[in-house]
Every structure is written in C-alpha cells, then in structure tokens.
FIDREN-184614 format. One line per 2 residues: number of its first residue (from 1); their letters; for each residue x, y, z of N, C-alpha, C, O. Coordinates in steps of 0.1 Angstrom, whole numbers. Layout:
<pts>
NUM) a) X:Y:Z:X:Y:Z:X:Y:Z:X:Y:Z | ...
</pts>
This chain:
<pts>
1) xx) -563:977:-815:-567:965:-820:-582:966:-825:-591:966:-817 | -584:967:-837:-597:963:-845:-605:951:-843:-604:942:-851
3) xx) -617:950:-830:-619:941:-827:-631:934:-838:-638:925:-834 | -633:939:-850:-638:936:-855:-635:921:-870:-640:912:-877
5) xx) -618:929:-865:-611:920:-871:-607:906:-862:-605:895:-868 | -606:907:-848:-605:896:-839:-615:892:-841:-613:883:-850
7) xx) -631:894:-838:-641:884:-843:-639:879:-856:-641:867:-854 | -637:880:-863:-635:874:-879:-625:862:-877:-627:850:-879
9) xx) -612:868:-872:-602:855:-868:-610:844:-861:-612:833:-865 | -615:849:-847:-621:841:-840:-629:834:-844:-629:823:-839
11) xx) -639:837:-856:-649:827:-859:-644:813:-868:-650:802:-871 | -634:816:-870:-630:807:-883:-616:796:-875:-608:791:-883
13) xx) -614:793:-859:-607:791:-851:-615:780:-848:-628:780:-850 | -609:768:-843:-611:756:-841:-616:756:-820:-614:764:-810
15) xx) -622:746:-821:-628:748:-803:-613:746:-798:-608:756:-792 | -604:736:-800:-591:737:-798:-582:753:-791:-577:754:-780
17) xx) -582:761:-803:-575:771:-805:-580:782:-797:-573:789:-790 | -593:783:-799:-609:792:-783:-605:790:-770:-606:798:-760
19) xx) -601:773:-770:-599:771:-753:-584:778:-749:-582:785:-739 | -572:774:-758:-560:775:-758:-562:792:-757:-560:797:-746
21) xx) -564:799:-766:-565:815:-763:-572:816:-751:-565:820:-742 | -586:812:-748:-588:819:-737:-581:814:-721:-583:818:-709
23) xx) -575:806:-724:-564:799:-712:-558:808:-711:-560:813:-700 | -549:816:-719:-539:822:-723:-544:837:-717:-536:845:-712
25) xx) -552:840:-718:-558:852:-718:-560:857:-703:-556:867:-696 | -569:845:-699:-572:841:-683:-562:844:-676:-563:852:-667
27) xx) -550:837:-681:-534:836:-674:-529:849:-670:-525:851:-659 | -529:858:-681:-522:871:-683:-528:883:-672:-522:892:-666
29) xx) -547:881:-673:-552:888:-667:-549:889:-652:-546:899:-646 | -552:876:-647:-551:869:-633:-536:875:-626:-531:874:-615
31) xx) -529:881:-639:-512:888:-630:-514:896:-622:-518:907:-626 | -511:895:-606:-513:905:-602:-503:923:-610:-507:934:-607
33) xx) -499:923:-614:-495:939:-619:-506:944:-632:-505:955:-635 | -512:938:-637:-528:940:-639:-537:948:-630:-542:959:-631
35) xx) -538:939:-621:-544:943:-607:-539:958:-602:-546:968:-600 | -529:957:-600:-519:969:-591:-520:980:-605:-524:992:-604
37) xx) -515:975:-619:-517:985:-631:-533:998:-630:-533:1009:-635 | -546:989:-623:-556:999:-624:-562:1001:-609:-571:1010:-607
39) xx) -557:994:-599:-559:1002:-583:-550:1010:-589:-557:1017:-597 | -537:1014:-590:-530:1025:-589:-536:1039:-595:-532:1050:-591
41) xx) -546:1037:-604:-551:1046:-616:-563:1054:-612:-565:1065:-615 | -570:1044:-602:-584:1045:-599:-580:1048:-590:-571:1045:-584
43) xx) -594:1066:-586:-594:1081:-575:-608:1083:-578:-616:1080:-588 | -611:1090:-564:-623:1088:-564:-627:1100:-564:-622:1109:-558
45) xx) -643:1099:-574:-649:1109:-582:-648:1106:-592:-657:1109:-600 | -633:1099:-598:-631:1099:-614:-643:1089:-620:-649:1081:-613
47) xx) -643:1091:-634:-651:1084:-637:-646:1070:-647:-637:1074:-655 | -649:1060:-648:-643:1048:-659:-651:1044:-665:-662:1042:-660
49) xx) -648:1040:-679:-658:1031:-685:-654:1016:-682:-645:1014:-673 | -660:1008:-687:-660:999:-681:-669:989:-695:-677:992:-703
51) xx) -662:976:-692:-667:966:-710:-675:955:-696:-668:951:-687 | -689:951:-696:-695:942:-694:-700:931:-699:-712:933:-703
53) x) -696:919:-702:-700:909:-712:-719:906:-706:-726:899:-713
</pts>
C-alpha cells in the first residue's frame, strides 16, 4: 500500500468518511488474532521496527 497515495485519498474525504474509517480501522485492530498474529512472532533478542504516531 502506497501510503502516499492514502494521504491524498484521505485529504480530500469528508470528517464523515475520517470518523467512519477510523471506526472501522479501530474495530479490525482491537481483533484479538491481531494480538495473537504478533505475540506469536515476537522472541526475544529479535529485533522489530515499530511505527509511532
């Protein structure tokens, strides 16, 4: 995903459509098999990047 092209969509998106995606977004994350998808992954010593707003 070309997040450069998400910002572009995103800017031109109504506060409507911002709340409705990030609802959506929230929802998906909050799954636990998200959760269980990166405990499982995560050993220690390894190293991760990591995105901090």
């Amino acid at each position: 995903m070309n997040l450069s092209d998400v910002l572009k969509t995103l800017n031109s998106a109504s506060a409507f459509e911002l709340d409705r995606m990030r609802a959506a977004i929230d929802r998906v994350l909050d799954e636990p098999r998200w959760v269980l998808a990166v405990q499982s992954r995560l050993q220690v010593g390894h190293f991760e990047d990591y995105f901090d707003t």
